[in-house]
N, C-alpha and C positions, 0 to 999 in steps of 0.2 A: 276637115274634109280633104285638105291638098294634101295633107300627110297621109291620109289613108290610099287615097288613087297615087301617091309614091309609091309607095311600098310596094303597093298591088305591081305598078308598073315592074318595079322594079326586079321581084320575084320571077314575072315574065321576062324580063329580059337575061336574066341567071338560067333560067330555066331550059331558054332557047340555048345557050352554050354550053351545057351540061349532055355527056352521051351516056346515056340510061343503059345501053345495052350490058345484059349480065346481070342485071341491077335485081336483088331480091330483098322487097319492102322485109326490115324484120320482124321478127314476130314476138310481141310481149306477152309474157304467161298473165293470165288471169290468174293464178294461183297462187293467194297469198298464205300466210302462216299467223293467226295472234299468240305470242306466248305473254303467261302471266310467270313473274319470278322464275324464267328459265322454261318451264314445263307450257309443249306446246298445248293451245285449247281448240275444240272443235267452236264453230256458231252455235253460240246459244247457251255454251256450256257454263255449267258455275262452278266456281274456285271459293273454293274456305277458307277464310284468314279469321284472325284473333282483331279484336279494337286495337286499334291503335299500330297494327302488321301491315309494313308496306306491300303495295303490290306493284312490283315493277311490269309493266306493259310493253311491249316492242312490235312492231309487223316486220315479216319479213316477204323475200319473194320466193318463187318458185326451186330459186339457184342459193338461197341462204340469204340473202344481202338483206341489209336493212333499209327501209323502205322512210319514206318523209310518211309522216300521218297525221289526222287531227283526232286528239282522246278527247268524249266529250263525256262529262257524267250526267243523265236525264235527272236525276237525283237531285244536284247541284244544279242543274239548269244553266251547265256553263262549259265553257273544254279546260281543262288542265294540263293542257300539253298539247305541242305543235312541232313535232322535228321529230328522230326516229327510235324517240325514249323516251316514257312517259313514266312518272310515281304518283300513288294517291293514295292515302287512310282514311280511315273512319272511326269517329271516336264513339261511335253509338251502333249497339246492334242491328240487324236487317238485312234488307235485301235489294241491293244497288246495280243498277242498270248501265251499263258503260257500252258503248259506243266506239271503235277506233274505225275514220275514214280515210280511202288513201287520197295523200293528194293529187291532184290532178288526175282524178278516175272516177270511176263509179262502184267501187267495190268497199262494201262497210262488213265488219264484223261486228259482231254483238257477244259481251262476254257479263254473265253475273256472278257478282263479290258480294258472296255472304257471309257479313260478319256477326263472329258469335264471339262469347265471352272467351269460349279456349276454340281451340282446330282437337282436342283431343276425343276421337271418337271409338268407341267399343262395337267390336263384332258379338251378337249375338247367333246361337244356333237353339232354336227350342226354345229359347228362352234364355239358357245357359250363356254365360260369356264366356268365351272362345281368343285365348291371347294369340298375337298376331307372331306369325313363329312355332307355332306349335304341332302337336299330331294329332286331329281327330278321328277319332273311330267309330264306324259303324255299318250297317248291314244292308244290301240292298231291297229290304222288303221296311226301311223306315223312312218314312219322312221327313225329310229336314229344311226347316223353315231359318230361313237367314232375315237376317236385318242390322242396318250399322244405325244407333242410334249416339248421338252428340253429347257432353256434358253435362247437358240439364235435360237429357233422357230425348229428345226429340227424332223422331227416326227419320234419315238420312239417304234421299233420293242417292243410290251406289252403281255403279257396274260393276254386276259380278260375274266371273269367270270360274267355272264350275271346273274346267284342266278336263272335260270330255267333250269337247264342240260344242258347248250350252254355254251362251253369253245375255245374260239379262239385265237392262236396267230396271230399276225399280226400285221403290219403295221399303219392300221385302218381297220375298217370293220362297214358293216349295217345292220343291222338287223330289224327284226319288233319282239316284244313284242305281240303273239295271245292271249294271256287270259288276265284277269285283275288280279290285284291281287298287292302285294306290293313283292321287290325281293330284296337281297342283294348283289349289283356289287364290284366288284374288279378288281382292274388294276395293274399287279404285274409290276415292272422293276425293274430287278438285288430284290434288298431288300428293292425298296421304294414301297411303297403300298397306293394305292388308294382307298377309300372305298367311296360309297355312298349307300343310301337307294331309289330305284326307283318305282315310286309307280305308277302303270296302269290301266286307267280306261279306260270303252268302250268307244267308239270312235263313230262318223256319219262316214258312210262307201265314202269316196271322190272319184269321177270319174275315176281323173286320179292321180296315185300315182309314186313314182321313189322308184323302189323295189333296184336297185342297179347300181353302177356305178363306171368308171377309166375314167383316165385321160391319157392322150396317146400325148404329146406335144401340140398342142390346137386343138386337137381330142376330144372329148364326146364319152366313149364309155357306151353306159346304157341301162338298162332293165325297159323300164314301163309298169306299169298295169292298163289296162281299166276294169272299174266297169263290169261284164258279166251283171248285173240285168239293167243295164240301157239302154238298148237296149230294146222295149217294145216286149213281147213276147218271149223275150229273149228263147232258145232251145240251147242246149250242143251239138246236133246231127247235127247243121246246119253248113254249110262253114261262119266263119265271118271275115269280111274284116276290115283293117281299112284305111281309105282314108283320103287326104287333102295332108298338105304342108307341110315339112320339111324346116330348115334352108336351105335356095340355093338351093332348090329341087323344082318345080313345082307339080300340082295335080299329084298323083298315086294312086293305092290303092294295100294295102300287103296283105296277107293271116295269121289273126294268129291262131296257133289251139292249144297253151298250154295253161290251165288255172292252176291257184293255186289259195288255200285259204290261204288269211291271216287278220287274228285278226275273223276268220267265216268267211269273206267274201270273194267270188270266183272270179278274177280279169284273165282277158287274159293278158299274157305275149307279148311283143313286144321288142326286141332289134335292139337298133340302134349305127351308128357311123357318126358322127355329129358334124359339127360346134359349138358352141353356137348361140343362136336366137331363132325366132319365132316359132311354130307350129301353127298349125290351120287346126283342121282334127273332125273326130266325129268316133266309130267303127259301123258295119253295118249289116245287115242279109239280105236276100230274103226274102220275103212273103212266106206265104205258097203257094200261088196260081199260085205263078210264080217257073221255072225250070228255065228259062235263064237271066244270070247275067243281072238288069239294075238298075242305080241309081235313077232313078225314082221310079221302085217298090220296094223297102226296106223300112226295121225299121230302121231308124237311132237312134242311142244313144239319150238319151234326161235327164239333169237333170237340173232344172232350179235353184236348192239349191247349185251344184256346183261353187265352187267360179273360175271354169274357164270357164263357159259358158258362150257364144254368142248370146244374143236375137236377136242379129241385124241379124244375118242370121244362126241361131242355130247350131252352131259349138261351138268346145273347141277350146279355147286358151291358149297358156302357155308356157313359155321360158323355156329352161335350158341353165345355164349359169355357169359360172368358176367363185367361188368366194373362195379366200385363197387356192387357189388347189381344192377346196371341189365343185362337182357339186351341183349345187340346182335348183330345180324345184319352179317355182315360175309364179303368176300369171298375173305379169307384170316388 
């Protein structure tokens, strides 16, 4: 206790001799930095390494410098490092939780080290592997489903960077490419990177397109697009139906009334949940002349350059099916 009311005194009496004037308290950044093996990481973010691949840890500050911290692994239920450098492996698969605190602060970051047999991971497009380095090609009226999946096929939470202002994380995702043009992709994971050069030309505008889709146990759950201009006469102000068959479904007809453009072209939106299997349907309008619903008086769709058209009794045809996880819309 005498020591404490010293000190205390003492402080006051320093305190009274000092002239403050001009004096500005500095200001410390809250702004730290975690890098794992050189490459900085946001919170929360995960870093791929191999068994047994170190991972060098550091904090720094706002201005570069390195920072005192404590690494702690949840995993390990312990810290493996105390000063402003930290290493740690793992000789067994999974997914480990680390922890770096600053000392003397309140400021933690959270970094996950998932270790897999290799760090060597494939981009896929459609299905298709896609080497990193290369030139992809295709049209702005196709969809193209990305996904990076791991050595032993596990697909791989990515950020992808599409080279048009479209940046998504995810798991996979689909997108359509609207303008032509040539675009520089990237697929980040942890600090591997994937680069390709995708280059987009216009496209024949297709009937029937699969704008998006999941997968839900052997569920279908998906969004298609019917062509609006294929419908003769086609009108924005009309009710349009679209009618026929679904997998294990018999005739009905649905109402749909969203459209969107993609690659220019204006496509009615339809979503479904579904088996895999057949379809065989066409979308539909009223005449002008008629007010009350009949399938006799409509425009039905009509495109006889679509590769899913039916001469035999002028309908679309067209499967979607499960193939590698991945749905595909396909012609037979």
């Amino acid at each position: 206790m005498k020591k404490v009311m010293f000190f205390f005194f003492s402080v006051m009496i320093l305190s009274s001799c000092v002239d403050y004037s001009g004096y500005t308290e500095p200001v410390v950044s809250s702004d730290y930095a975690l890098k794992v093996n050189g490459s900085t990481v946001l919170n929360n973010d995960t870093v791929y390494l191999a068994i047994d691949q170190v991972a060098l840890l550091e904090m720094f500050d706002a201005h570069g410098n390195k920072v005192n911290a404590v690494f702690y692994s949840s995993n390990l239920n312990s810290s493996f490092g105390n000063g402003t450098i930290a290493d740690i492996k793992y000789t067994s698969v999974g997914v480990y939780k680390v922890t770096v605190s600053l000392v003397g602060g309140d400021k933690t970051l959270t970094v996950y080290l998932s270790v897999k047999k290799s760090t060597s991971f494939t981009l896929k497009i459609n299905g298709n592997v896609v080497s990193s380095g290369s030139t992809f090609k295709a049209t702005t009226t196709q969809s193209l489903k990305f996904k990076v999946i791991d050595a032993d096929g596990t697909v791989i939470t990515t950020n992808f960077d599409f080279g048009n202002g479209t940046k998504i994380k995810a798991d996979s995702t689909l997108i359509y490419y609207a303008d032509a043009g040539t675009y520089k992709f990237t697929a980040t994971t942890g600090d591997k990177v994937i680069s390709l050069t995708i280059v987009i030309t216009k496209g024949a505008a297709e009937a029937v397109i699969l704008i998006s889709s999941s997968i839900s146990g052997s569920t279908i759950n998906a969004t298609l697009g019917f062509r609006c201009n294929a419908i003769p006469n086609f009108s924005g102000t009309k009710t349009t139906y679209v009618a026929g068959e679904m997998p294990n479904v018999s005739w009905n007809k649905y109402v749909v009334s969203e459209i969107t453009s993609i690659g220019g072209v204006d496509y009615f939106k339809w979503n479904v949940n579904v088996v895999s299997g057949k379809f065989r349907l066409s979308w539909i309008q009223q005449k002008d002349v008629n007010s009350t619903f009949s399938y006799d008086t409509c425009n039905w769709s009509y495109d006889t350059s679509s590769s899913f058209w039916n001469t035999s009794d002028y309908l679309y045809y067209f499967y979607l099916r499960i193939s590698n996880n991945t749905v595909v819309l396909s012609a037979n």
